[in-house]
C-alpha positions as CSV (number, residue, x, y, z in Angstrom):
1,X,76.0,12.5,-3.9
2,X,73.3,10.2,-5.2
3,X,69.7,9.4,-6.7
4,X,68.7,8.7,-3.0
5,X,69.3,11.6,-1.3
6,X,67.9,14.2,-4.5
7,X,64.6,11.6,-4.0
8,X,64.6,12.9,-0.5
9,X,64.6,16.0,-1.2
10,X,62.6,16.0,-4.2
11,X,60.1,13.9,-1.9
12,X,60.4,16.6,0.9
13,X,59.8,19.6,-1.6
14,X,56.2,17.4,-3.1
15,X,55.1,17.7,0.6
16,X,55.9,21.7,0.7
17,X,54.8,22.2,-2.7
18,X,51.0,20.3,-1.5
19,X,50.9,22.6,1.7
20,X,51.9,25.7,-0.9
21,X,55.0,26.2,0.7
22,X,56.4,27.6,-2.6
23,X,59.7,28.7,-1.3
24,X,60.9,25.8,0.7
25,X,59.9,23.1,-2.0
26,X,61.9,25.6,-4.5
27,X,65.4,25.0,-1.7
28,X,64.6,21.5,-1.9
29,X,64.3,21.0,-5.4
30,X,67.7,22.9,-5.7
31,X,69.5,20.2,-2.9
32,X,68.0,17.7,-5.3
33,X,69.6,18.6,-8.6
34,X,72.6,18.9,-6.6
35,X,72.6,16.0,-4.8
36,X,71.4,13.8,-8.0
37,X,73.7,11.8,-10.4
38,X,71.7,10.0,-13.6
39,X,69.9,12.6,-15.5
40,X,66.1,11.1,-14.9
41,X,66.7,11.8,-11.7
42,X,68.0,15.4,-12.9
43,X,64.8,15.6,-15.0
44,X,62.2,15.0,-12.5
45,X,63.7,17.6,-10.3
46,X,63.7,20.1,-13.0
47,X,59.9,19.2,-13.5
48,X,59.0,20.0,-10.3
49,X,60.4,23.2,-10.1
50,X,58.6,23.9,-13.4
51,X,55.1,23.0,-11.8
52,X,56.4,25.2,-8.6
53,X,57.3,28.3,-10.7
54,X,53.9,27.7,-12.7
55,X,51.8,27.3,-9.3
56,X,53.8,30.9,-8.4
57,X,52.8,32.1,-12.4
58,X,56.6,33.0,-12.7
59,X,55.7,31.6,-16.7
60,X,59.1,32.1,-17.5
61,X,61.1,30.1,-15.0
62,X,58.9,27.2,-15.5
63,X,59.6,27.2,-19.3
64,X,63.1,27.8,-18.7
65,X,62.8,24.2,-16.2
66,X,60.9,22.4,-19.0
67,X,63.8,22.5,-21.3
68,X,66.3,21.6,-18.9
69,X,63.8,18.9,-18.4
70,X,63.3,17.6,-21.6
71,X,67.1,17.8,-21.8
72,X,67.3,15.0,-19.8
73,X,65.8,11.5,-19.4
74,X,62.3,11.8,-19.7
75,X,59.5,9.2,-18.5
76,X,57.4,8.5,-21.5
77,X,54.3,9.3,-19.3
78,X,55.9,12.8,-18.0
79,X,56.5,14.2,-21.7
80,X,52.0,15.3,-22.3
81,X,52.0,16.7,-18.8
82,X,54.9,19.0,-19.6
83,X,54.1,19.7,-23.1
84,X,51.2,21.1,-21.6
85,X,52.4,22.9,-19.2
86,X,55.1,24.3,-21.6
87,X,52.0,25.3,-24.2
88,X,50.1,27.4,-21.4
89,X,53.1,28.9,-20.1
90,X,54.2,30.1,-23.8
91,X,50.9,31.7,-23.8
92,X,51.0,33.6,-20.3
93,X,54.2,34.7,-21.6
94,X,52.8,36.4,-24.6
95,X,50.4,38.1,-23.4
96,X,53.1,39.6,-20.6
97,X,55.1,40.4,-23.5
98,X,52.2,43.2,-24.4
99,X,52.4,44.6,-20.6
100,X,54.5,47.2,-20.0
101,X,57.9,46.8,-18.1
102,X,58.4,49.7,-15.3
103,X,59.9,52.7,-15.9
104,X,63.5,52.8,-16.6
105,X,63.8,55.2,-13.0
106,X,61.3,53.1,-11.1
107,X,63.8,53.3,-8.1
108,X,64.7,57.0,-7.2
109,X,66.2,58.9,-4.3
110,X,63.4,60.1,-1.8
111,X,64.9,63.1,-0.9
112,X,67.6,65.4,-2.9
113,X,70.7,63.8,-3.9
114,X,74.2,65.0,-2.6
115,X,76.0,67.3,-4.5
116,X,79.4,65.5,-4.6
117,X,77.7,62.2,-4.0
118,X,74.4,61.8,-6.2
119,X,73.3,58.1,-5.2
120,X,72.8,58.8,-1.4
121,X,70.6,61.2,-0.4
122,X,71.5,65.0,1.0
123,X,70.5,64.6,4.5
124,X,72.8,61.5,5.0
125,X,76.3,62.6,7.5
126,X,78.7,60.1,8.7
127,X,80.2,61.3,11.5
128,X,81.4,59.3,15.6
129,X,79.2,59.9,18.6
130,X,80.1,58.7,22.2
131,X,77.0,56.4,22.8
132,X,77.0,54.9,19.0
133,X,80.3,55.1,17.6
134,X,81.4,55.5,14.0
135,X,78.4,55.4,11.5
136,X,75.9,56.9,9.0
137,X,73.1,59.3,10.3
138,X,70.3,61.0,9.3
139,X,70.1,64.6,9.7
140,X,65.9,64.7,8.9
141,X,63.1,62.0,10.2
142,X,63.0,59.5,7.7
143,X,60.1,56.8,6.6
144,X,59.9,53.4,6.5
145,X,60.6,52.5,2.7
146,X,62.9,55.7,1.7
147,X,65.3,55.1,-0.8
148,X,68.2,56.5,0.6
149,X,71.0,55.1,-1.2
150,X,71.2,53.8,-4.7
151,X,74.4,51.7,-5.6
152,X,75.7,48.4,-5.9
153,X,77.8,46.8,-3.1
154,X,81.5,46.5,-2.7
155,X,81.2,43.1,-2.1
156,X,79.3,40.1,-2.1
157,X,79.5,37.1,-0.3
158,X,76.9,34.2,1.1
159,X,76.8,32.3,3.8
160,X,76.0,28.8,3.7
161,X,71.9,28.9,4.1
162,X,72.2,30.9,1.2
163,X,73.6,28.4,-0.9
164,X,70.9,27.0,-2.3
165,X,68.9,30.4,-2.4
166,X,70.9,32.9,-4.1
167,X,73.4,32.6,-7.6
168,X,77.2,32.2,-6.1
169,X,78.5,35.3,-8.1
170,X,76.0,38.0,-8.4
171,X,73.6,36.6,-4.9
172,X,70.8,37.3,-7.0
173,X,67.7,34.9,-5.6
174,X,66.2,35.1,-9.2
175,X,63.3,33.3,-7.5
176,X,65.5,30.5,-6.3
177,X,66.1,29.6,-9.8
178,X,69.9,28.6,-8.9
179,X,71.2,28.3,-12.8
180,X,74.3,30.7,-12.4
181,X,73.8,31.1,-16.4
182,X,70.4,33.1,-16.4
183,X,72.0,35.6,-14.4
184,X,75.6,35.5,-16.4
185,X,74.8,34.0,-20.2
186,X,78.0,32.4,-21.0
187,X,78.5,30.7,-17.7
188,X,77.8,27.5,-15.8
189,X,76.9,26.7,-12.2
């Protein structure tokens, strides 16, 4: 890759950012610190998805961007702007610290569990019809936004537009915030 084609991107994602288009500046700031070889290049995308995560108030991602930022190359007339930003983002984050997280069993079942099964709900039969084939069916009416099942998947996998979305091993979005070691400490992208 090269410097060019992260400045594209990076230049693409300062466009989005201005129109608030939060989520597609994010993708392009991630194609940039792909795409980008010396580490001032590196830096100013990290600093740009520390002003997007601060513009979303996601405190911590931005703080977590300002030191990969300041890990890199820094233009002498970038370091007070993100000192600043680093300072009001350390307090946002302690006053969240005083909020309380959600319950440990914010996510439960909306109807009785299964017996044998206790993450799916009771009323679930899987069972072949004629017109619809082999599947899973409800045995009750059911609502938009019932938690039926509660489990993690088999498997994972992403397709290619979800390259620069989700992590590669647990296809987590974390809020587009693509370093593979937030979600796994110990790892790298």
């Amino acid at each position: 890759m090269s410097d060019q084609i992260a400045d594209e991107f990076r230049d693409k994602a300062s466009k989005q950012f201005s129109q608030k288009l939060y989520s597609e500046a994010l993708i392009n700031l991630n194609k940039s610190l792909f795409a980008a070889e010396s580490n001032y290049c590196k830096s100013l995308a990290f600093i740009n998805r520390s002003a997007v995560y601060f513009e979303l108030k996601l405190y911590g991602e931005s703080l977590t961007n300002i030191f990969y930022a300041k890990n890199y190359a820094l233009h002498e007339n970038l370091v007070d702007e993100l000192n600043k930003r680093e300072e009001i983002c350390l307090e946002k984050c302690l006053k969240l610290i005083d909020q309380k997280p959600p319950p440990e069993d914010y996510f439960k079942l909306s109807h009785s569990a299964k017996r044998k099964i206790p993450f799916i709900i009771n009323c679930l039969k899987i069972f072949k019809t004629e017109s619809k084939g082999r599947g899973v069916y409800a045995m009750r009416d059911l609502k938009a936004g019932d938690v039926i099942a509660l489990e993690e998947p088999y498997s994972k996998f992403l397709k290619e537009e979800a390259k620069f979305k989700r992590c590669g091993q647990c296809v987590s979005a974390k809020k587009f915030n693509l370093r593979t070691f937030d979600c796994h400490p110990g790892e790298s992208n």
